[in-house]
TORKOL-4160 file (C-alpha; in steps of 0.2 Angstrom, whole numbers, padded with zeros to 4 digits, m for minus):
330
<pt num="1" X="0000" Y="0000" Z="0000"/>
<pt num="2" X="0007" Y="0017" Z="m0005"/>
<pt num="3" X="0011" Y="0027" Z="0009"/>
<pt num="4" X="0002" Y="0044" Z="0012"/>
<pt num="5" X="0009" Y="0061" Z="0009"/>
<pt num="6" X="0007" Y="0063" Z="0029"/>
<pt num="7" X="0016" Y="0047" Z="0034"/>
<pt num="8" X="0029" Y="0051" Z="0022"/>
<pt num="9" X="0030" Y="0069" Z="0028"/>
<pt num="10" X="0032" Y="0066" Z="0045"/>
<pt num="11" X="0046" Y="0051" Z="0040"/>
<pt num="12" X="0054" Y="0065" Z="0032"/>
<pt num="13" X="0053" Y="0077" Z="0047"/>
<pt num="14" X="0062" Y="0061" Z="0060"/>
<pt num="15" X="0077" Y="0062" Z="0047"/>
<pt num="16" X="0094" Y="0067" Z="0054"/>
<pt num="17" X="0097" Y="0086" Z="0048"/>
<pt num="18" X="0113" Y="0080" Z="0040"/>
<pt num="19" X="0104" Y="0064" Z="0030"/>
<pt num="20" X="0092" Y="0076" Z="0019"/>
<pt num="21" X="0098" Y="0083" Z="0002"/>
<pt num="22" X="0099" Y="0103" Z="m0003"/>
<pt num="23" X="0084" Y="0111" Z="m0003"/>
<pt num="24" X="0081" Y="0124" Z="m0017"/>
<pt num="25" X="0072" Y="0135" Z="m0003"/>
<pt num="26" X="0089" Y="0133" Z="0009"/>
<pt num="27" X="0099" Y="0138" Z="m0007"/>
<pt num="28" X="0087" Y="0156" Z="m0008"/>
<pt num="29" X="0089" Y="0159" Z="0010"/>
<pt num="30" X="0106" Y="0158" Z="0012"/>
<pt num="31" X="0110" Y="0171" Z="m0004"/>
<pt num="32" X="0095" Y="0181" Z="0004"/>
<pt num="33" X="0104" Y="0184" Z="0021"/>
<pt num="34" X="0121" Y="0187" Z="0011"/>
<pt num="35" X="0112" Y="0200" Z="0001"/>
<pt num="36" X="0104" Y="0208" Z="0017"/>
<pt num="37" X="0117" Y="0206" Z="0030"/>
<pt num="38" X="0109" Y="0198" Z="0044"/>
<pt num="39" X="0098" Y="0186" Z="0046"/>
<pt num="40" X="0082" Y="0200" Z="0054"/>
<pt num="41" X="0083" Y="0210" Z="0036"/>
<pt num="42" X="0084" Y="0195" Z="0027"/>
<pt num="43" X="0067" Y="0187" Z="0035"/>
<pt num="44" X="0059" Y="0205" Z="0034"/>
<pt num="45" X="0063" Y="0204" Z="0016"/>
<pt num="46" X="0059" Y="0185" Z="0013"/>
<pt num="47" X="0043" Y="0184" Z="0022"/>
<pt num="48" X="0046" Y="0173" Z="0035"/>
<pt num="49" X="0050" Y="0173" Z="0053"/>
<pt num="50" X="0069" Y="0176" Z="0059"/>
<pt num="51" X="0068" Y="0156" Z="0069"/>
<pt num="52" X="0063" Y="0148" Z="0053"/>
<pt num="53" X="0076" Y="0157" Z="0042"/>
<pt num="54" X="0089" Y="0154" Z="0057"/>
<pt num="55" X="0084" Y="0134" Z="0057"/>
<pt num="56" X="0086" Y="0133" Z="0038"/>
<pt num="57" X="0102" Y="0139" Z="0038"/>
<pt num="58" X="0108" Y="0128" Z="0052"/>
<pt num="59" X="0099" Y="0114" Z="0041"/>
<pt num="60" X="0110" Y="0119" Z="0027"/>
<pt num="61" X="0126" Y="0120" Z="0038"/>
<pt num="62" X="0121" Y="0101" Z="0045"/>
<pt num="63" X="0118" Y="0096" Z="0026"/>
<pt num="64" X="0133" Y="0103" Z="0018"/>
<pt num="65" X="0144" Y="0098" Z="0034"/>
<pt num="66" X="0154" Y="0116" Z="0039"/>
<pt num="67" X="0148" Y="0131" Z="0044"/>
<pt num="68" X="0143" Y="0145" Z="0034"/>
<pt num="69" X="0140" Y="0160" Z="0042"/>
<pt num="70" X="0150" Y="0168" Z="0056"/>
<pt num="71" X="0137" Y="0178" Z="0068"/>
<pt num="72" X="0143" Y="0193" Z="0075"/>
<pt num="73" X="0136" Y="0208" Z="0087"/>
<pt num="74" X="0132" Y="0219" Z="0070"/>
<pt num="75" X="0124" Y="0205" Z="0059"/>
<pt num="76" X="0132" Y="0189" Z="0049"/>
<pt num="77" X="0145" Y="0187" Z="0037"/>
<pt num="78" X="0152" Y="0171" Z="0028"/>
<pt num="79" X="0165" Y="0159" Z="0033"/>
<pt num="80" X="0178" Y="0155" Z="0019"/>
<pt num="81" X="0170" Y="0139" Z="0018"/>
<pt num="82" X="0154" Y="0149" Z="0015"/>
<pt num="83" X="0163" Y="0161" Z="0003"/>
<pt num="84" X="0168" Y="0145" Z="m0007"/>
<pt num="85" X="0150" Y="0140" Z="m0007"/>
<pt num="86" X="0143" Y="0154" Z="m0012"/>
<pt num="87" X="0153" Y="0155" Z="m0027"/>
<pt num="88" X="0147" Y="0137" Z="m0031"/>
<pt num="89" X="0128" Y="0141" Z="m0027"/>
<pt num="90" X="0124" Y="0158" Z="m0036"/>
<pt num="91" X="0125" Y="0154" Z="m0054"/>
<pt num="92" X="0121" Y="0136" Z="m0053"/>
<pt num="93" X="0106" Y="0144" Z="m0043"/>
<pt num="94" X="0102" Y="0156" Z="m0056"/>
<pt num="95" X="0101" Y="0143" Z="m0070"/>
<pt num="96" X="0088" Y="0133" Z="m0061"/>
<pt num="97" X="0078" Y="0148" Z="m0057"/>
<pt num="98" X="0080" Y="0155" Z="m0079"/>
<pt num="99" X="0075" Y="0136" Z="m0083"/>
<pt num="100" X="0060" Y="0140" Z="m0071"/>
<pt num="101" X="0056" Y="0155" Z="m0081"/>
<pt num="102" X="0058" Y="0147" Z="m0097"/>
<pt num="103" X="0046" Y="0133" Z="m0094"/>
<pt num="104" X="0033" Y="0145" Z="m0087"/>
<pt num="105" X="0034" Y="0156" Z="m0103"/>
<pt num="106" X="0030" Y="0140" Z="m0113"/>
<pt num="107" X="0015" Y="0142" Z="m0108"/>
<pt num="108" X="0014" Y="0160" Z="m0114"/>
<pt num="109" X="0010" Y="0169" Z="m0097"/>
<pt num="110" X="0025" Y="0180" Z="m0092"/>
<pt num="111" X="0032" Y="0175" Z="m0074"/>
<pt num="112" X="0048" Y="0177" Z="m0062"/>
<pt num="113" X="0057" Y="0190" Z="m0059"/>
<pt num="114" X="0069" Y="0205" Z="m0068"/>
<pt num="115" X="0080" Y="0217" Z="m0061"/>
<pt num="116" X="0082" Y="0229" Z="m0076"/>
<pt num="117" X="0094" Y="0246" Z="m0073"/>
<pt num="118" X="0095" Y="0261" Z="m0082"/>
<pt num="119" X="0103" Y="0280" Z="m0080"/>
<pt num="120" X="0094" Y="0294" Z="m0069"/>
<pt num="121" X="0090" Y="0303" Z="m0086"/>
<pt num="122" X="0080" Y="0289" Z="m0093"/>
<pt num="123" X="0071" Y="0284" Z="m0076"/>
<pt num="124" X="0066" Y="0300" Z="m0070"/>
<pt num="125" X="0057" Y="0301" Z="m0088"/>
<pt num="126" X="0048" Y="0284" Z="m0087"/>
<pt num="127" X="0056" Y="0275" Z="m0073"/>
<pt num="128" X="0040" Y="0274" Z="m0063"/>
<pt num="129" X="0028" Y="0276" Z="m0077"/>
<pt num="130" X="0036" Y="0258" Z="m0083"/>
<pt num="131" X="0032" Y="0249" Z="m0068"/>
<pt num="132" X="0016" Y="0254" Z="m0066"/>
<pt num="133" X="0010" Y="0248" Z="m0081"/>
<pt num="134" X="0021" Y="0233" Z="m0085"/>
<pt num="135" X="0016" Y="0227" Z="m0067"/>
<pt num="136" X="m0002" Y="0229" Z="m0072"/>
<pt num="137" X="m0001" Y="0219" Z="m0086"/>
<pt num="138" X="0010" Y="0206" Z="m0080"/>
<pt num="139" X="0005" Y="0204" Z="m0061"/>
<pt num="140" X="0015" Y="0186" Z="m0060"/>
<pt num="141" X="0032" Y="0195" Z="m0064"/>
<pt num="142" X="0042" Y="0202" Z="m0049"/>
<pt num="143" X="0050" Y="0219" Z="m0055"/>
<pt num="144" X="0065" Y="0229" Z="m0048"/>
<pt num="145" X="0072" Y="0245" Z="m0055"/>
<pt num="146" X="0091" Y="0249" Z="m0052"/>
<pt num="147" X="0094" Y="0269" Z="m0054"/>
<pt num="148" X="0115" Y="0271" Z="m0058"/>
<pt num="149" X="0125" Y="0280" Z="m0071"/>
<pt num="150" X="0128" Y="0271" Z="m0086"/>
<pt num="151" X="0145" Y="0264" Z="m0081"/>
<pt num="152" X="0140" Y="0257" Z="m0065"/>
<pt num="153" X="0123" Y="0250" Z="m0072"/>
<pt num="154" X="0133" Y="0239" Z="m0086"/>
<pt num="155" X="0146" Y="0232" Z="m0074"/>
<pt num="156" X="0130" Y="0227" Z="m0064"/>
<pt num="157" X="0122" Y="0219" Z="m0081"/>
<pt num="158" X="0141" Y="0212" Z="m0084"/>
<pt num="159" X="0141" Y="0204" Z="m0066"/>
<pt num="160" X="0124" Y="0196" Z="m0066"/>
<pt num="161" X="0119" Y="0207" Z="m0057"/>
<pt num="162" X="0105" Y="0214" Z="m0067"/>
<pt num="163" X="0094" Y="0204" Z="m0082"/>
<pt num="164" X="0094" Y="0220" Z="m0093"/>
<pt num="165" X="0097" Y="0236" Z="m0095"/>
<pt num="166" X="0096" Y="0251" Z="m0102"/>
<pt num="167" X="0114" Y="0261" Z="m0105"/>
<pt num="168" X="0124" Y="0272" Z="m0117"/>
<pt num="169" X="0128" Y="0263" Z="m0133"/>
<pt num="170" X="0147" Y="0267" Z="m0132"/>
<pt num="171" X="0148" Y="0253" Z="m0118"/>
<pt num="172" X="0150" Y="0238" Z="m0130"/>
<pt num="173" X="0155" Y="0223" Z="m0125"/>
<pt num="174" X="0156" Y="0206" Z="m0129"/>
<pt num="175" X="0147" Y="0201" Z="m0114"/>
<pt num="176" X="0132" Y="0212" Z="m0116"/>
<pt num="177" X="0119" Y="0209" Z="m0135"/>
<pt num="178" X="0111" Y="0228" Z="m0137"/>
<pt num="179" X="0098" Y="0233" Z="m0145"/>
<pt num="180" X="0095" Y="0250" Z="m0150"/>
<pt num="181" X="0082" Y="0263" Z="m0140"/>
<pt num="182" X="0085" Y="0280" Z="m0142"/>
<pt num="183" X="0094" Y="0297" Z="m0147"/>
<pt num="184" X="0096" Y="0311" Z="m0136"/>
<pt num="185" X="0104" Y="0326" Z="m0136"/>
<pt num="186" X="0115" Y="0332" Z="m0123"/>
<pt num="187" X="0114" Y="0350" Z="m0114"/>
<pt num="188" X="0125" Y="0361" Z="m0106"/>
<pt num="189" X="0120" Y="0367" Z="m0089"/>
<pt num="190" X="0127" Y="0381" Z="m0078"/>
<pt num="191" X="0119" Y="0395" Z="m0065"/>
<pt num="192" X="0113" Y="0410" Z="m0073"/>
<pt num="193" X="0124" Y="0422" Z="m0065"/>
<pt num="194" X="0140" Y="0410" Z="m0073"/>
<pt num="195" X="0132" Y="0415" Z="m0091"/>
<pt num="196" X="0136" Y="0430" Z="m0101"/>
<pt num="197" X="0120" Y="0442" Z="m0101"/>
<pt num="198" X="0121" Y="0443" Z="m0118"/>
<pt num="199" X="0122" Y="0422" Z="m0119"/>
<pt num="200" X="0108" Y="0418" Z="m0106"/>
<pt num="201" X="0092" Y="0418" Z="m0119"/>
<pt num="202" X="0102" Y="0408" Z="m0131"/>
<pt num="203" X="0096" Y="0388" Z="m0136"/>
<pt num="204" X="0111" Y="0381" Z="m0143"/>
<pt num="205" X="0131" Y="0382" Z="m0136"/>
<pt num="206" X="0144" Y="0377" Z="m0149"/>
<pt num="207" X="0155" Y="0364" Z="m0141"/>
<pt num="208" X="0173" Y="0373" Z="m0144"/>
<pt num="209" X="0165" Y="0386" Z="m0132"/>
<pt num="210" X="0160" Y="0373" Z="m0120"/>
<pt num="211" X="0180" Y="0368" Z="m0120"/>
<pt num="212" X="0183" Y="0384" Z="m0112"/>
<pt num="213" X="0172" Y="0381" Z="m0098"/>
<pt num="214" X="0175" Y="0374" Z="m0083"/>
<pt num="215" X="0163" Y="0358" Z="m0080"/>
<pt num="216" X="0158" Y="0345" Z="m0068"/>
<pt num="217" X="0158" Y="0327" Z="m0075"/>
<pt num="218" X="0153" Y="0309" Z="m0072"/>
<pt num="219" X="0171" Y="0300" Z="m0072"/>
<pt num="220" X="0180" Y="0293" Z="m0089"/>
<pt num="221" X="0170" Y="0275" Z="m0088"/>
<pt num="222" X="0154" Y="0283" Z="m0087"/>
<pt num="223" X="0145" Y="0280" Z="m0106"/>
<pt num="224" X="0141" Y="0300" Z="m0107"/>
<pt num="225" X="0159" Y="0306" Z="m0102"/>
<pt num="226" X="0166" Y="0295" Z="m0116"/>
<pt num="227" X="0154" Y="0300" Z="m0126"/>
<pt num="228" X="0162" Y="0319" Z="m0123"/>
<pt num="229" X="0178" Y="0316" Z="m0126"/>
<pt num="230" X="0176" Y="0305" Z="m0141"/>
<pt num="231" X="0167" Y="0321" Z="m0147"/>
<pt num="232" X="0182" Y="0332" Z="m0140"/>
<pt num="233" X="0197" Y="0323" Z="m0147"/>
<pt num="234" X="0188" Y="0322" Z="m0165"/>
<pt num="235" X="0187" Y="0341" Z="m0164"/>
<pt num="236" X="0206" Y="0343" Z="m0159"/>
<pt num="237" X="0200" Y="0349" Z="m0142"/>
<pt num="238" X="0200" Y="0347" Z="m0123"/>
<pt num="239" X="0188" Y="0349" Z="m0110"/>
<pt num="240" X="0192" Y="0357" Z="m0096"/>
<pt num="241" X="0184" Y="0343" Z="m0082"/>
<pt num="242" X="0185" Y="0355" Z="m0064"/>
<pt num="243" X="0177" Y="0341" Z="m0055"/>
<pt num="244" X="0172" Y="0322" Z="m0058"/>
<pt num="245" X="0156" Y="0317" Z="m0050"/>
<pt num="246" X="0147" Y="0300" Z="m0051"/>
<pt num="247" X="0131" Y="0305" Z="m0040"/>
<pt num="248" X="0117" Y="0314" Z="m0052"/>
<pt num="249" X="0112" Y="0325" Z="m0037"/>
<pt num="250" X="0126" Y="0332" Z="m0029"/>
<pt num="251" X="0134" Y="0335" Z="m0049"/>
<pt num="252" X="0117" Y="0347" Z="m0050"/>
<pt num="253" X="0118" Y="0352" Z="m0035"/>
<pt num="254" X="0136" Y="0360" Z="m0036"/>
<pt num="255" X="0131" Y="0367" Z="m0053"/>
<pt num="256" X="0117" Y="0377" Z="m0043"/>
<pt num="257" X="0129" Y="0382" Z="m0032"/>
<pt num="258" X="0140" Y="0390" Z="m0045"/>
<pt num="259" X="0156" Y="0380" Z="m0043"/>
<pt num="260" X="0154" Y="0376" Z="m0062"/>
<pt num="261" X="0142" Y="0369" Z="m0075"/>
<pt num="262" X="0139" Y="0351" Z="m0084"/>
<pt num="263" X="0132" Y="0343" Z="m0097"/>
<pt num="264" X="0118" Y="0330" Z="m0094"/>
<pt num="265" X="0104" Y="0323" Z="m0106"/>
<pt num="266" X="0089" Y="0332" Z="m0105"/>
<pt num="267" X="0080" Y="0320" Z="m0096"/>
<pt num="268" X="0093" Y="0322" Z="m0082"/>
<pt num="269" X="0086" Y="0342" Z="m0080"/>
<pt num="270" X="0068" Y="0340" Z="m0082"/>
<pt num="271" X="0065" Y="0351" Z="m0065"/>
<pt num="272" X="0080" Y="0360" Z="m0068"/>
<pt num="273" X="0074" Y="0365" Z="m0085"/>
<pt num="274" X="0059" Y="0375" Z="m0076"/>
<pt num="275" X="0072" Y="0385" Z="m0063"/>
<pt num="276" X="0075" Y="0402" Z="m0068"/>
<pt num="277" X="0092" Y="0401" Z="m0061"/>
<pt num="278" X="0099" Y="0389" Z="m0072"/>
<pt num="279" X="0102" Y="0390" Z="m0089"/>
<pt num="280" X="0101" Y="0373" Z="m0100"/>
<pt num="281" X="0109" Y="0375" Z="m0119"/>
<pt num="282" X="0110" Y="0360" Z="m0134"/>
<pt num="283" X="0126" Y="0357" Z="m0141"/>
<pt num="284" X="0130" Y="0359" Z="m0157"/>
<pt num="285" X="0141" Y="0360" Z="m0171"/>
<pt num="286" X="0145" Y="0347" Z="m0170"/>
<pt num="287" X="0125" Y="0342" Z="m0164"/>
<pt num="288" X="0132" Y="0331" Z="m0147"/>
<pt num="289" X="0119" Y="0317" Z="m0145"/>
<pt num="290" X="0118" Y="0301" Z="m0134"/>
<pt num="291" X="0112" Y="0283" Z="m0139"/>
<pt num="292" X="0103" Y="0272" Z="m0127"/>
<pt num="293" X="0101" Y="0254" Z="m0129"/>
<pt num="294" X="0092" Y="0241" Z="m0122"/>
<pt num="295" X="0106" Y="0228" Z="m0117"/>
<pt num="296" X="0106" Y="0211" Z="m0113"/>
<pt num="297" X="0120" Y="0199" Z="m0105"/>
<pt num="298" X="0123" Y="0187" Z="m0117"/>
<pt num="299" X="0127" Y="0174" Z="m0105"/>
<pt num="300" X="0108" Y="0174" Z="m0098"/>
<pt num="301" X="0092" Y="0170" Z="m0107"/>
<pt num="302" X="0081" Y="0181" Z="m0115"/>
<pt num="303" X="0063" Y="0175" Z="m0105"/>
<pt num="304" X="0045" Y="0180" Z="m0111"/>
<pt num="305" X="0047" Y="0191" Z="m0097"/>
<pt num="306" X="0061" Y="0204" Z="m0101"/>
<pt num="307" X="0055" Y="0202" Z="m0120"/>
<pt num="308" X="0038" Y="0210" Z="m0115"/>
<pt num="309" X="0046" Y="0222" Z="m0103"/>
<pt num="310" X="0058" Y="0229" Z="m0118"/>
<pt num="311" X="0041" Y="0229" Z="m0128"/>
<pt num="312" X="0031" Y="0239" Z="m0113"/>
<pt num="313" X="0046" Y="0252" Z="m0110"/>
<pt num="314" X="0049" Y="0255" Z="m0131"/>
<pt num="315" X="0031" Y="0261" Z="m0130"/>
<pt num="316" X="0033" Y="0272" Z="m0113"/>
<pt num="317" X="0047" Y="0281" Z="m0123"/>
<pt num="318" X="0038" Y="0283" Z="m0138"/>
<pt num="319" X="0023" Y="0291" Z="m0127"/>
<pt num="320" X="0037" Y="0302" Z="m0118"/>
<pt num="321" X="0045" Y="0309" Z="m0135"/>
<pt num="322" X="0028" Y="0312" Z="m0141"/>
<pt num="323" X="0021" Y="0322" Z="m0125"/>
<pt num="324" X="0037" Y="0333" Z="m0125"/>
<pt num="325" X="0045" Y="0325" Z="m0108"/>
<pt num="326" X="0060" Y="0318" Z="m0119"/>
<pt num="327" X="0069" Y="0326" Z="m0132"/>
<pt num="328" X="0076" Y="0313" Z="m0143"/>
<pt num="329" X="0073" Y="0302" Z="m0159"/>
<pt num="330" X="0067" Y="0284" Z="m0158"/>
């Protein structure tokens, strides 16, 4: 007689910690506590109550035969046996979870989860706007938006640390398929009281005056400062870079200060465009644009998923450009 799923349970329950297999759920828990830093953040963030994500762990420590995690007054952090295993577990991990994915989009319902980045610029425009309506469409699919420069966002993408992305089209890189999503064009930006009089109600800056400017600037592996000096060294030039910042908000707020100006995409310095105190001109001759891509790691499947995603944000752009809130070609 077949045993019931009771009788089999409760067998299951009597076995020695040591004598059960890995469990995908012990896997989860153990990158969640590492990603969290203790084990209380970690059960806030999983659901579950800080005793069962304790005994889980020391389930996996029994199973695996060595101890993980080293617990300390501030939090947890990993033995070098657990640094070891970690290394093992995450992408083995992922591949089982992307293998998940692909068979639920067999059946043509998008499910799982994306953590898709892009640049301040492009988010601000329709950062929130795409996850309204792609998580109203596609209630199944757990979504997380990253906001970084474009450097930081593709070593992210690189790392696997992201599915997709969006980011400046002069990051290539073998490990990353791109597909493209936009041109915008970049603006100079400065105080109004740093402006000639006579310049301050002009649209457009030539870029062999901005040469002549002091600027503040995201650093040399940031896709727009490339971008810059590609521009720059085709012209015979040099910027004169005062300052390099890699936080959006305090770059802006030291150009409303006065310490110098910048160039940004206009997405960047949509409030900004509205202050009377600033002053925002396109570059020109030559016409200084931006290309944003959608990016993919080549290394990780494409799911249903992110293909519908790409699909939902190609159209929240398309709506931006049209309604003005992005200044750009499709």
């Amino acid at each position: 007689m077949r045993p019931s799923r009771k009788s089999v349970a409760a067998e299951r329950r009597s076995e020695p910690a040591h004598e059960r297999g890995l469990e995908l759920r012990q896997l989860q828990y153990f990158l969640a506590v590492i990603a969290n830093g203790s084990l209380s953040r970690a059960s806030a963030v999983l659901g579950i109550t800080q005793p069962v994500l304790s005994r889980a762990i020391q389930q996996l420590e029994s199973v695996v035969g060595t101890r993980l995690f080293y617990r300390h007054g501030r939090g947890i952090r990993l033995t070098e046996k657990g640094l070891q295993f970690q290394a093992a577990v995450e992408p083995a991990l992922r591949h089982i979870l992307e293998a998940k994915q692909a068979l639920d989009s067999s059946a043509n319902v998008p499910t799982g989860s994306i953590a898709i980045g892009m640049p301040p610029s492009m988010s601000a425009v329709v950062g929130s706007r795409l996850v309204e309506v792609f998580l109203e469409r596609y209630p199944r699919v757990k979504l997380r938006l990253v906001d970084a420069f474009s450097g930081y966002v593709n070593e992210w993408l690189v790392a696997g640390r992201l599915d997709m992305a969006v980011i400046n089209g002069a990051r290539r890189s073998p490990q990353v398929r791109m597909d493209p999503l936009l041109t915008v064009d970049l603006f100079h930006v400065a105080r109004r009281d740093m402006v000639d009089v006579a310049a301050r109600n002009e649209t457009t800056l030539a870029f062999e005056r901005l040469c002549n400017l002091p600027l503040i600037l995201p650093g040399q592996h940031h896709g727009l400062r490339r971008q810059l000096d590609n521009v720059a060294r085709a012209q015979g030039v040099k910027l004169n870079v005062l300052l390099e910042i890699d936080a959006l908000e305090a770059l802006k707020d030291l150009v409303r200060r006065g310490v110098a100006s910048t160039v940004l995409p206009q997405g960047a310095i949509l409030r900004e465009l509205a202050d009377a105190q600033l002053v925002a001109r396109r570059l020109v001759a030559p016409d200084v644009t931006m290309q944003f891509m959608i990016a993919y790691s080549s290394q990780r499947q494409t799911t249903l998923a992110m293909r519908e995603l790409a699909r939902v944000l190609r159209l929240e752009v398309r709506r931006a450009v049209s309604e003005g809130r992005l200044m750009g070609r499709v």
